[in-house]
C-alpha positions, 0 to 999 in steps of 0.5 A: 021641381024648382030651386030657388037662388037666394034673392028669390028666398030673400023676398019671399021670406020678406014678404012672409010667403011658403016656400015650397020649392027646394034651395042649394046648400048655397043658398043655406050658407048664404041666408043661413036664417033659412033655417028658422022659417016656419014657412020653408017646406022645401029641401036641401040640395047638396052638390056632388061630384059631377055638379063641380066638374060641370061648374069647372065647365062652365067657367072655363065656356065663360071665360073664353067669352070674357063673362067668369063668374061667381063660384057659387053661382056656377054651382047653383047653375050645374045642380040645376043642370045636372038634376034637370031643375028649373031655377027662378032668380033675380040674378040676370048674370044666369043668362050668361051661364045659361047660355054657356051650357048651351055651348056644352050642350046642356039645356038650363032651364032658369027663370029670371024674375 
């Protein structure tokens, strides 16, 4: 399956588009009117344990390299790790946690739009 991160979600609600591709509980949070599209017939991915181990990780890979990043991003990116998902986003910054799973030994699969 796909997630979608919130841009994603953002322009294709815009657009007036089906969205038939999951999201993270981060993304429900932050465009919380999600909820109130007709169009969404996607799930809800919800994090557990090992997703914010992974995401403690990652930041730790990322600050050695002088790139942190945002809390919610590195949830999103070990969800989709974890779960061997692929996530489409506008945001360039996953290439960057992208690469540091890589480091970890992980494949991310993350398509930037």
């Amino acid at each position: 399956m796909t997630i979608l991160d919130t841009s994603v979600v953002i322009d294709k609600v815009k657009l007036r588009k089906p969205i038939n591709e999951d999201i993270t509980v981060v993304t429900l949070v932050e465009y919380p009117k999600i909820v109130y599209y007709k169009y969404f017939y996607g799930g809800v991915v919800f994090p557990i344990k090992q997703d914010f181990i992974l995401a403690h990780r990652l930041q730790l890979e990322l600050l050695k390299i002088g790139k942190p990043q945002a809390f919610s991003d590195l949830l999103i990116a070990a969800i989709v790790v974890n779960r061997d998902e692929e996530l489409i986003t506008r945001d360039q910054d996953f290439k960057y946690i992208s690469d540091a799973a890589k480091m970890l030994g992980y494949s991310m699969k993350v398509k930037i739009v």
